[in-house]
C-alpha positions in Angstrom: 75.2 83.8 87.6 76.9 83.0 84.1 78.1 86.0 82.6 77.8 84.5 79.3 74.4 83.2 79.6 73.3 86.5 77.6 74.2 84.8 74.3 72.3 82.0 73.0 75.5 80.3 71.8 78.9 81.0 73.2 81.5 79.5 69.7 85.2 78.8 69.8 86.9 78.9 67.0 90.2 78.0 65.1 91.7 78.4 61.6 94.7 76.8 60.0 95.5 79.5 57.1 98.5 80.1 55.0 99.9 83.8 54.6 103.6 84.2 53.2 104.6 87.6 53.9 102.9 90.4 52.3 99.4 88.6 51.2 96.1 87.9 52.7 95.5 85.1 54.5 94.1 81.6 52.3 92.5 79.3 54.6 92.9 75.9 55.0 90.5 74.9 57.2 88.4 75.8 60.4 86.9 74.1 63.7 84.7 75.1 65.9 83.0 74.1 69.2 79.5 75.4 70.5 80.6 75.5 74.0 77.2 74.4 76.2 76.0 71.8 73.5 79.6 70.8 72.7 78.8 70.6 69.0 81.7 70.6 67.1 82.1 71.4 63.3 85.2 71.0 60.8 85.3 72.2 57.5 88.3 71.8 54.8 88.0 75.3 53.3 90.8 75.3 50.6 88.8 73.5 47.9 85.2 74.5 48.0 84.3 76.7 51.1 81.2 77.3 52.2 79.4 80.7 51.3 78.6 81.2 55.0 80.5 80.3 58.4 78.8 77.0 59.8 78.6 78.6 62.9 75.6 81.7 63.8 77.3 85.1 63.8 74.7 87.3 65.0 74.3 89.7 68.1 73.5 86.5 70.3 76.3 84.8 69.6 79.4 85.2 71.4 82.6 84.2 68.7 85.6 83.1 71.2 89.3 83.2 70.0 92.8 83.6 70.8 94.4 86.2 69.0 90.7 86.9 66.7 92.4 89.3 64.2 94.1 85.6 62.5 90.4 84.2 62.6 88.5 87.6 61.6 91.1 87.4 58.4 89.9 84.2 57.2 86.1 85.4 57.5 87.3 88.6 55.2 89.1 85.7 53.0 86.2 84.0 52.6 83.3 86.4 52.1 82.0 85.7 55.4 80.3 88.1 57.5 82.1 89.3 60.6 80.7 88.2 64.0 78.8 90.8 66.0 80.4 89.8 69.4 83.6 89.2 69.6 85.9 88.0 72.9 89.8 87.3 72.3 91.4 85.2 74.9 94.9 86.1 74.1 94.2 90.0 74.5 92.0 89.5 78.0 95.2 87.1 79.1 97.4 89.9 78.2 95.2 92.3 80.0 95.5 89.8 82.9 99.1 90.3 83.6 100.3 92.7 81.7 103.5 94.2 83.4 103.9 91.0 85.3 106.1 88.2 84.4 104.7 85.2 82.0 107.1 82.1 82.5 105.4 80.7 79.2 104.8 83.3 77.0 102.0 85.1 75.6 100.9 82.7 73.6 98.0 79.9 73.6 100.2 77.3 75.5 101.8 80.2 78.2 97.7 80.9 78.4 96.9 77.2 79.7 100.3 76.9 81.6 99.1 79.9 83.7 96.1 78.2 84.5 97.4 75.0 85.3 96.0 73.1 81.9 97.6 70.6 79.8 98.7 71.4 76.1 99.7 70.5 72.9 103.3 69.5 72.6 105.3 72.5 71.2 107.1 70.4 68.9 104.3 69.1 67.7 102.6 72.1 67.4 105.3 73.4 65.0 105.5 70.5 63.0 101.5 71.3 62.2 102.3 75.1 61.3 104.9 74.1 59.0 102.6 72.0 57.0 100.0 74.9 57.3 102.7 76.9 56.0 104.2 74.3 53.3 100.8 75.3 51.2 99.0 72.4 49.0 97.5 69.9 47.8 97.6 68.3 50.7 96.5 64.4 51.0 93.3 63.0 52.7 95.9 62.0 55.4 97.6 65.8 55.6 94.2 67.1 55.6 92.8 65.0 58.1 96.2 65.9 60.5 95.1 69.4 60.3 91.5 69.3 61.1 92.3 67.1 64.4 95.8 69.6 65.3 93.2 73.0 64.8 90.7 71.0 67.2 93.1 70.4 69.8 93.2 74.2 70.1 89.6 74.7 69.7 89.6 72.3 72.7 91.6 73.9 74.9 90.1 77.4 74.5 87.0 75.7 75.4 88.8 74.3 78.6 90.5 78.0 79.0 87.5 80.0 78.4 85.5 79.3 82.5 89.1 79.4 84.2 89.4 83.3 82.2 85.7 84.6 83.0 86.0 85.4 86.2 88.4 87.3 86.0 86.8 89.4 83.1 84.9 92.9 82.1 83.2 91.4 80.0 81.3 95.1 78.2 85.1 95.9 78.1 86.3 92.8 77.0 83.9 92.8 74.0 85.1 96.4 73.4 88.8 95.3 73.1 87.1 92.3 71.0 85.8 94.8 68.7 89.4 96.1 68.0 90.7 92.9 66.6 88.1 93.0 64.0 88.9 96.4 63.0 92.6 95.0 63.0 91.4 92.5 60.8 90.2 94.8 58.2 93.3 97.2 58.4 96.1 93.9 57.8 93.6 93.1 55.1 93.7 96.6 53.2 97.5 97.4 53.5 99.3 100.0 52.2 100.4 100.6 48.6 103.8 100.5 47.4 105.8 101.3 44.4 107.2 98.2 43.4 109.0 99.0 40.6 111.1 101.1 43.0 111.3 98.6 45.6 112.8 96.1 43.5 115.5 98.7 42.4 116.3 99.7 45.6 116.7 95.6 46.5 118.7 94.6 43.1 121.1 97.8 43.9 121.3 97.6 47.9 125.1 96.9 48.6 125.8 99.4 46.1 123.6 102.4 46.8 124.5 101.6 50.6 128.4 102.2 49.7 127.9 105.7 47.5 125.5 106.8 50.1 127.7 107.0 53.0 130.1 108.7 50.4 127.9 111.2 49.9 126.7 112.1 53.2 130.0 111.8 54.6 131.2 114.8 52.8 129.9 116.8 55.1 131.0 115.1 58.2 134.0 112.8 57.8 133.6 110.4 60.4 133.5 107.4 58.5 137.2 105.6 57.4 138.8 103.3 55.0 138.5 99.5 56.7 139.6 96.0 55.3 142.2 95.2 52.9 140.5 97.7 50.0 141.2 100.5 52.8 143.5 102.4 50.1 140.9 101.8 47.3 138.6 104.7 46.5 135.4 103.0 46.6 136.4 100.6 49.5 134.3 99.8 52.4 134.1 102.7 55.2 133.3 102.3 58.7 132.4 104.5 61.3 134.5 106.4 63.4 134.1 107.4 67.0 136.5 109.6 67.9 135.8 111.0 64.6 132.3 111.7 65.8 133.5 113.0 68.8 135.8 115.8 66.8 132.5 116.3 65.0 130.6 117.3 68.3 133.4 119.3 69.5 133.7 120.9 66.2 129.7 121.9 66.8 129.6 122.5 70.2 126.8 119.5 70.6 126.6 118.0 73.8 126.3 114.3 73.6 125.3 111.7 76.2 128.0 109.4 77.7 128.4 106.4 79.1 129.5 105.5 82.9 132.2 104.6 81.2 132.7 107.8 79.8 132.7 106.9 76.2 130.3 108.3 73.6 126.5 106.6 73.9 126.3 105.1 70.0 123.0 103.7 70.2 120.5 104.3 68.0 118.1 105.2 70.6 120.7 108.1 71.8 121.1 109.0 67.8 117.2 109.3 67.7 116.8 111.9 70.9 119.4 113.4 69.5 118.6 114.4 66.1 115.2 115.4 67.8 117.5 118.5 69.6 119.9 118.8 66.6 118.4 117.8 63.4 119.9 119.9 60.9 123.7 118.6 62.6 122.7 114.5 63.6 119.5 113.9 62.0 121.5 113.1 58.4 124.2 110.9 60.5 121.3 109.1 62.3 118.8 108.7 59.1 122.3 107.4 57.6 123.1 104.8 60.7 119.8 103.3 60.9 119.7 102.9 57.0 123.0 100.9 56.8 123.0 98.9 60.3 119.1 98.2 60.4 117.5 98.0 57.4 116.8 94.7 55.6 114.8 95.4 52.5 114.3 91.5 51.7 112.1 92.0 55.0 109.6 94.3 54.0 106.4 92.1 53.6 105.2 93.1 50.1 102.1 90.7 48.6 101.8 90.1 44.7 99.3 92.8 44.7 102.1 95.2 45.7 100.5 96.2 49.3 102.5 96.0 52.5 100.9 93.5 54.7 102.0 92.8 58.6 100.0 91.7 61.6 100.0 95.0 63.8 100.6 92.9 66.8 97.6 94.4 68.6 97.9 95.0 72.5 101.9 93.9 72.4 102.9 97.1 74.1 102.7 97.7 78.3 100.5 100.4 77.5 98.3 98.8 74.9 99.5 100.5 71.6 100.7 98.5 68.5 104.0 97.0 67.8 104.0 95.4 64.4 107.4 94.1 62.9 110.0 97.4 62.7 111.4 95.1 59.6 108.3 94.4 58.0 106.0 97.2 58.4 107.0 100.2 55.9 106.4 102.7 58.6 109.7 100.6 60.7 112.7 101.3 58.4 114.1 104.5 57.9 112.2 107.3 57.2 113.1 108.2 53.4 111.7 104.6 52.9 108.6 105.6 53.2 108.3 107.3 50.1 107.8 103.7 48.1 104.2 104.6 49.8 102.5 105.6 46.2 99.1 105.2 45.3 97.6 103.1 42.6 96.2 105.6 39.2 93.0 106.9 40.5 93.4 106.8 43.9 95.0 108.7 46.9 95.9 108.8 50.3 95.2 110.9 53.4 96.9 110.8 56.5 95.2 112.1 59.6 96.6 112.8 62.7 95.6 113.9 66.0 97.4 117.3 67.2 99.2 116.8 70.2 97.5 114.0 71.3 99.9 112.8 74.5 99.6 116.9 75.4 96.0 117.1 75.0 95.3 113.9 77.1 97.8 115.1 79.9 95.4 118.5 80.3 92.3 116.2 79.9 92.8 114.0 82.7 94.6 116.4 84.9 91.9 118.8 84.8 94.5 121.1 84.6 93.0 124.8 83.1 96.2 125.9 82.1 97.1 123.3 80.2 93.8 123.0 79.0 93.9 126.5 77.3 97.7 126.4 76.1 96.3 123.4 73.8 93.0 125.1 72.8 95.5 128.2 71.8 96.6 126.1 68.9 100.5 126.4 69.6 101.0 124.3 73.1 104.5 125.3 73.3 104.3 128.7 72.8 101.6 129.6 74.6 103.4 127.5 77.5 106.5 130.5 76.9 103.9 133.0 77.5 102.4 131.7 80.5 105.9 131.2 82.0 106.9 134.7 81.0 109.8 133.7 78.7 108.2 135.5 75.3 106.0 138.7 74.8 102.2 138.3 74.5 102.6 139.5 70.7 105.3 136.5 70.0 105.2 134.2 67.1 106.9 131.3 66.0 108.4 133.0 64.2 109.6 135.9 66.0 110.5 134.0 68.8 111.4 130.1 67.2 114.4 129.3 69.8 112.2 130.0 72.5 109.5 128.1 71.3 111.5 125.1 70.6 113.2 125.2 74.0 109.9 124.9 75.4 108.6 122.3 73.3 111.6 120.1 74.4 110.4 121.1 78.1 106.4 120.4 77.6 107.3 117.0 75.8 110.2 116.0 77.9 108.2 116.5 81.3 105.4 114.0 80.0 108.2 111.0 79.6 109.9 112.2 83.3 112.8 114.5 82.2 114.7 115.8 85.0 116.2 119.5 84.9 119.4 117.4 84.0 117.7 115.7 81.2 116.1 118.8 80.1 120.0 120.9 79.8 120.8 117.4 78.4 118.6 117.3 75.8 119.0 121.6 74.9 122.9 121.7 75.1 122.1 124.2 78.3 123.5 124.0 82.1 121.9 122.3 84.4 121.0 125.1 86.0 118.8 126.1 82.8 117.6 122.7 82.8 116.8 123.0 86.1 114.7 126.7 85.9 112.6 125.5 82.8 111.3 122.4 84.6 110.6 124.6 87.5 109.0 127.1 85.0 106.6 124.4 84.3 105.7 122.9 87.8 105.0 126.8 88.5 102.6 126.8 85.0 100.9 123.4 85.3 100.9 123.6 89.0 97.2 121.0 88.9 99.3 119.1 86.3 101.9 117.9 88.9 99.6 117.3 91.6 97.7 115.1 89.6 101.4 113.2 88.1 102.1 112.6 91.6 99.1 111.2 92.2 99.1 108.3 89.5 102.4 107.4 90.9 101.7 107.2 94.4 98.6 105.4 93.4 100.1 103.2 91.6 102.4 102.1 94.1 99.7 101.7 96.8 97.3 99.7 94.4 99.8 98.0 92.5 98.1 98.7 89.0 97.3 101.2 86.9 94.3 100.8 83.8 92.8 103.3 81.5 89.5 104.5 81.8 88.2 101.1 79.3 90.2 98.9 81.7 93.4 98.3 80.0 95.6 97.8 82.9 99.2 97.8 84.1 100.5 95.4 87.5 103.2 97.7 88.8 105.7 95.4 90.8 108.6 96.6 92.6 111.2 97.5 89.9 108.3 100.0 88.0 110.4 102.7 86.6 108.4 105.7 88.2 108.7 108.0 84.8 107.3 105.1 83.0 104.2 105.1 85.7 103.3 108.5 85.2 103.6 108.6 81.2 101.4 105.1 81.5 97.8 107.5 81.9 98.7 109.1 78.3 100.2 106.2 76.3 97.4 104.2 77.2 94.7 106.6 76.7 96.0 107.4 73.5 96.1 103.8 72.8 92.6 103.4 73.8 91.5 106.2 71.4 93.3 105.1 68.4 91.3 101.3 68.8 87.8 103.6 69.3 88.7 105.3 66.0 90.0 102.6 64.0 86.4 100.8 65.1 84.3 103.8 64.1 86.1 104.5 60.9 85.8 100.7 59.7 82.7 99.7 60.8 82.1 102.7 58.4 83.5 101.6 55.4 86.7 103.8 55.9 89.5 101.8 53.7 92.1 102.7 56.9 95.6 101.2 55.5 96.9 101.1 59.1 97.6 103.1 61.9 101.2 104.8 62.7 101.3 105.6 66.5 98.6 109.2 67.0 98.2 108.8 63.1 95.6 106.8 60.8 96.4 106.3 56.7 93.5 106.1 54.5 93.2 105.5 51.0 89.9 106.1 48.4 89.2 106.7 44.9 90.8 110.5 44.3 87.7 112.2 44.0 86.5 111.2 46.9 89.2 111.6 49.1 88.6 114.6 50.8 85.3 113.3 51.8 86.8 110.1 53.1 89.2 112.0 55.3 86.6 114.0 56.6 84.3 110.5 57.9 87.6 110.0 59.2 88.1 113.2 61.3 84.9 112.5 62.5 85.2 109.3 63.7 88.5 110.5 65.4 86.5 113.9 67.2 83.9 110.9 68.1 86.5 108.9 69.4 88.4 111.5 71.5 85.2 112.6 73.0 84.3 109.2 74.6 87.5 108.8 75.8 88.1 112.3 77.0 84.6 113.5 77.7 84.1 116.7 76.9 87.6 117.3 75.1 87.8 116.6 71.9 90.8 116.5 69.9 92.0 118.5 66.9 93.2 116.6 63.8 95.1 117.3 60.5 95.0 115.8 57.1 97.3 115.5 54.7 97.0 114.5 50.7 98.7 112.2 48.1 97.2 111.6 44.8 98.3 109.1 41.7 101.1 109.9 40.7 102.7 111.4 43.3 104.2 109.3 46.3 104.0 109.9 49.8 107.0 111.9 51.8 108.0 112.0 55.3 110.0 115.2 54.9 112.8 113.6 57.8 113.6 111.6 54.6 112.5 113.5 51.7 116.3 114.8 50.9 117.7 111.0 51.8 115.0 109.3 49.2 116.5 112.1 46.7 119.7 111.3 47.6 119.4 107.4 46.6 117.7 108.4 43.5 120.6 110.2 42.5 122.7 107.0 43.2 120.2 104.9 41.6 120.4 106.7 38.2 124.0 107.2 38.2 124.4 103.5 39.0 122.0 102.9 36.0 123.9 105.4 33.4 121.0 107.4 33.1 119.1 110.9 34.4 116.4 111.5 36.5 115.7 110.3 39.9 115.6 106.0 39.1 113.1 105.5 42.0 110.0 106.9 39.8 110.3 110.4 41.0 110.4 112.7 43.8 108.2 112.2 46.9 105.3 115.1 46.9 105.2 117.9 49.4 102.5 118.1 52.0 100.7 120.7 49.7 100.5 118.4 46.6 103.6 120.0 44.5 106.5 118.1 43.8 109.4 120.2 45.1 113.0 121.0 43.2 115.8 118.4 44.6 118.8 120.8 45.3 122.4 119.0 45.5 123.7 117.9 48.4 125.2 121.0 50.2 125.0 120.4 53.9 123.3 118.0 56.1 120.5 120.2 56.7 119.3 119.6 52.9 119.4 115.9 53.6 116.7 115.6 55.9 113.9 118.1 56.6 113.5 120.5 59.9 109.8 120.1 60.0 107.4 116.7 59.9 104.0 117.9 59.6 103.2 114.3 58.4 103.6 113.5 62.6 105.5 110.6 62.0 
């Protein structure tokens, strides 16, 4: 029995486009191949396109692609309707061995090398995207190369597509399809930046770079003079590790080590780490990743001033997202983030779920204790009460250490923590490491049965997948934390597509999503409404993948003229405003003002007077 034979016409297709970083794709030109009839049509699209796709797009027609979200784009470009049925080739072959190891890549080619079909020549294949790329006029000749290089891959999904649908879910596969359309609409909308501020911050880079670890020094002095300007006063500093390690001391901080017993300076390390200490390493580790991984020339910026990237759909082992860190304003640094400013007469709303990976752990666990420390409202709290470390009467206020401890322990437990890990990550013994991770196999007793489950499971098995058939190949090196953290990523994963469907297909302008979060933007007096549909389509989306359990949300606001503010980086974007007008000769803050609060206001900018002032204790954004 054909599983396709439900569609009257089954259509693979291929664009060559042009899309410099930052803008929306302009096509060039498109192919397509009616798979049973083998009709094949090419259009040049870059003069004169057609108003409508030669190709049906309806309900009873099955649109075949590899990676659909390029394709999709150039049906936005155009003004052509979307198709109704999607099915991606490149997301099913990812789905196909995800976790295992792909000699060839991910990519078209590594699809037909898997299957044992001849290709392209890559070199070849390049020397057509760079003429893609190289933009117009382009001769008869040029033209006529392009058409007959996008057929060859129109061809060969054709020649992919029977070896693939065996092995598919089709209803789910057309689900997942669904998704890159949705993607489509989100790299199409963007997200708004100040560019007036970002072209400050690029002119003045190696200078504001130098002040700021001045300035944020003062309150640590690790870094030192280097080079042959080492006596100047405004000479280049570098960073210091065994003055770090008098800074720990100094603090009493407990910091991770190496085997071979020197200080662990990765960035990865820094990040845990100013999750446990952020008033003491959360300014050295905002500072660090500014000057060591930040490239502004790489934030992807179109002439309309949006921020552009392809989100990279399905990338991830569990199925999330993983657009360019470089590119994608939500990559850099946090105090970036404020170039995020809407356009006069419009705002933003970010919504995000409420404990999303904590919520999905008591969901699928079945777990009632779990289940009602999330409906309480406060997870970690009511997780102290249940263990018996806080009165009933407690707030978190009245009892914030203990809260915090056990925030660290309810979080920590879902990416495998050990008791080690735990004192580890609280500057505790391991003994108190130790009795908190007990304290919560004793609370979540139906938790734990069910974590040991999954990884026995997936041992026996050999896969893991989500309950819409994203799936995992566990071979023997699987990393057993990473096997029992798999259920929530990937649910999570699974309800962030649903939503980002929902809200689109609704005529939600979603800017992008950022991990458990969504971005919208609409006119500002309809804003609130907006983010409403969209809390909707989130409950909606929770619900179907967590029957019965649907997820809380929050919204926050930004309206023209104020700019949006992760508050990790609210004090650092102050800080290089300072810089920036001091550099400049003037007053004021030279980036166009002062990121907003989450309430609307636009708060004073104290001077710099410890590192806590630098970067914020609290991120209700969720970011």
């Amino acid at each position: 029995m054909d599983p396709l034979g439900c569609y009257r016409e089954v259509w693979c297709v291929d664009f060559e486009f042009r899309a410099p970083a930052g803008h929306r794709p302009e096509p060039l030109c498109v192919v397509a191949r009616e798979v049973r009839s083998g009709r094949v049509v090419r259009r040049w699209l870059a003069d004169d396109p057609p108003a409508t796709p030669p190709y049906s797009t309806g309900p009873d027609v099955l649109f075949v692609a590899y990676y659909a979200s390029a394709e999709l784009g150039c049906h936005l470009a155009l003004g052509w309707p979307m198709p109704a049925r999607v099915l991606d080739l490149y997301v099913e072959f990812r789905n196909l061995t995800n976790g295992r190891a792909v000699p060839h890549g991910n990519g078209l080619l590594g699809a037909l090398a898997c299957f044992g079909l001849e290709a392209l020549d890559a070199a070849e294949k390049e020397a057509m995207r760079a003429l893609a790329l190289r933009g117009g006029p382009h001769t008869s000749a040029e033209r006529a190369a392009l058409l007959d290089y996008c057929q060859t891959d129109v061809d060969a999904l054709v020649r992919l597509l029977p070896r693939m649908v065996p092995h598919l879910d089709l209803p789910r596969a057309l689900l997942r399809g669904r998704y890159m359309t949705a993607a489509a609409r989100m790299e199409w909308q963007g997200v708004p930046i100040d560019t007036a501020a970002l072209d400050r911050l690029r002119s003045n880079w190696d200078r504001v770079k130098v002040r700021l670890v001045r300035e944020v020094d003062r309150w640590y002095g690790v870094f030192v003079p280097t080079g042959r300007r080492a006596a100047a006063s405004d000479g280049p500093l570098a960073f210091s590790a065994r003055r770090w390690s008098d800074y720990l001391a100094r603090t009493g901080i407990p910091w991770p080590r190496l085997p071979s017993g020197a200080l662990a300076l990765d960035d990865d390390t820094f990040r845990e780490m100013a999750k446990s200490y952020p008033a003491q390493v959360g300014p050295m580790r905002e500072l660090r990743h500014t000057l060591g991984q930040m490239r502004l020339a790489d934030l992807a910026v179109g002439p309309d001033g949006r921020n552009r990237v392809i989100l990279s759909a399905f990338r991830s082992v569990t199925g999330r997202n993983q657009p360019s860190n470089s590119k994608f304003i939500f990559g850099p640094s946090a105090w970036l983030r404020s170039l995020i400013r809407p356009g006069p007469g419009r705002a933003l709303a970010s919504i995000d779920w409420s404990q999303q990976e904590l919520a999905i752990a008591a969901a699928l666990s079945g777990d009632p204790r779990m289940r009602e420390a999330y409906q309480s409202g406060d997870f970690y709290l009511e997780f102290a009460r249940m263990a018996g470390a806080v009165p009933a009467d407690a707030t978190k206020h009245s009892h914030g250490r203990e809260r915090d401890q056990f925030k660290v322990v309810a979080l920590g437990v879902l990416y495998g923590l050990s008791g080690v890990g735990l004192a580890r990550k609280l500057g505790v013994p391991p003994s108190r490491g130790r009795e908190l991770l007990g304290l919560h196999q004793q609370t979540f007793r139906r938790f734990w049965e069910w974590s040991d489950a999954i990884e026995e499971r997936a041992i026996l098995t050999g896969k893991l997948r989500t309950a819409f058939g994203w799936t995992v190949h566990v071979g023997t090196e699987v990393n057993p934390r990473s096997l029992r953290n798999y259920p929530m990523q990937s649910h999570g994963a699974e309800m962030m597509r649903i939503a980002a469907c929902l809200a689109t297909e609704r005529g939600i302008e979603v800017c992008c999503p950022v991990h458990d979060a969504f971005l919208i933007e609409a006119n500002s007096d309809a804003i609130e409404e907006e983010a409403g549909r969209m809390q909707e389509a989130m409950r909606e989306a929770s619900e179907l993948v967590l029957p019965g359990f649907p997820l809380k949300t929050d919204a926050k606001f930004v309206r023209h003229p104020d700019r949006y503010s992760d508050p990790r980086g609210s004090r650092m974007w102050a800080a290089v405003g300072r810089i920036l007008a001091d550099l400049a000769g003037g007053r004021g803050c030279a980036t166009g003002g002062t990121p907003t609060c989450a309430t609307g206001g636009t708060p004073p900018v104290p001077p710099v007077a410890h590192p806590s002032s630098l970067i914020s204790l609290s991120d209700p954004l969720s970011y």
